[in-house]
N, C-alpha and C positions, 0 to 999 in steps of 0.2 A: 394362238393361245388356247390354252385347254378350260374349257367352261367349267364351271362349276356340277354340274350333274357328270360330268366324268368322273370329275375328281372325288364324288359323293360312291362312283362306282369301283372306283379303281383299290379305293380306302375299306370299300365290302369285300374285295376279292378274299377269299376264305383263305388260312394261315393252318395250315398241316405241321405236324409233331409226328417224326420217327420215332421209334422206340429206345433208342439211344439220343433223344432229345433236342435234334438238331429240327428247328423251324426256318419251314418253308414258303411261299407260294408256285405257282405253276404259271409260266410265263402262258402259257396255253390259256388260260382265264380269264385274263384279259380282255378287253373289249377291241375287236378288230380296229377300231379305229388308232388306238393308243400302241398296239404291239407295235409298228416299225418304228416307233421314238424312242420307245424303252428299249427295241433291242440296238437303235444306235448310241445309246446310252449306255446301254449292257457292255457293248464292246470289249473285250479283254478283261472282264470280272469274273471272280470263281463261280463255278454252280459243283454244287453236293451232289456229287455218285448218289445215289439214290434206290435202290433194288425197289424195283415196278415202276418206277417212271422212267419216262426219253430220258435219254443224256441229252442236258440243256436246258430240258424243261423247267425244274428245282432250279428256284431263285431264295439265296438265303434271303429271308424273312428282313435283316437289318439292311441289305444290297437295297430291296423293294423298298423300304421305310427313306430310306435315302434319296430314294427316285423319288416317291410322293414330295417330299419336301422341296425340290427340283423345282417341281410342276407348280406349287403353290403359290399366289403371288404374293 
């Protein structure tokens, strides 16, 4: 189970806006301990091409909001 101070951290990770207005976060952000859940979570869900970020990286913003809610008990 994921504590409470994760989930206070995980719900800070900063939320990035392209100039064509697609919102993000950056799976990179994350606190090491939660990436390998989120990305067996992630599994086969889209991420936004993105010009300056990995391909990968860019986690639409609503994907991540869905994750939190996952995790919450």
């Amino acid at each position: 189970m994921i504590n409470a101070d994760i989930i206070k951290a995980l719900e800070a990770v900063p939320v990035f806006e392209t100039p064509g207005g697609i919102r993000y976060v950056r799976a990179s952000d994350l606190p090491d301990t939660v990436r390998p859940e989120f990305e067996r979570w992630a599994t086969g869900i889209k991420t936004p091409d993105i010009h300056g970020e990995m391909p990968g990286d860019p986690v639409y913003e609503n994907d991540y909001a869905a994750w939190l809610e996952v995790l919450k008990p």
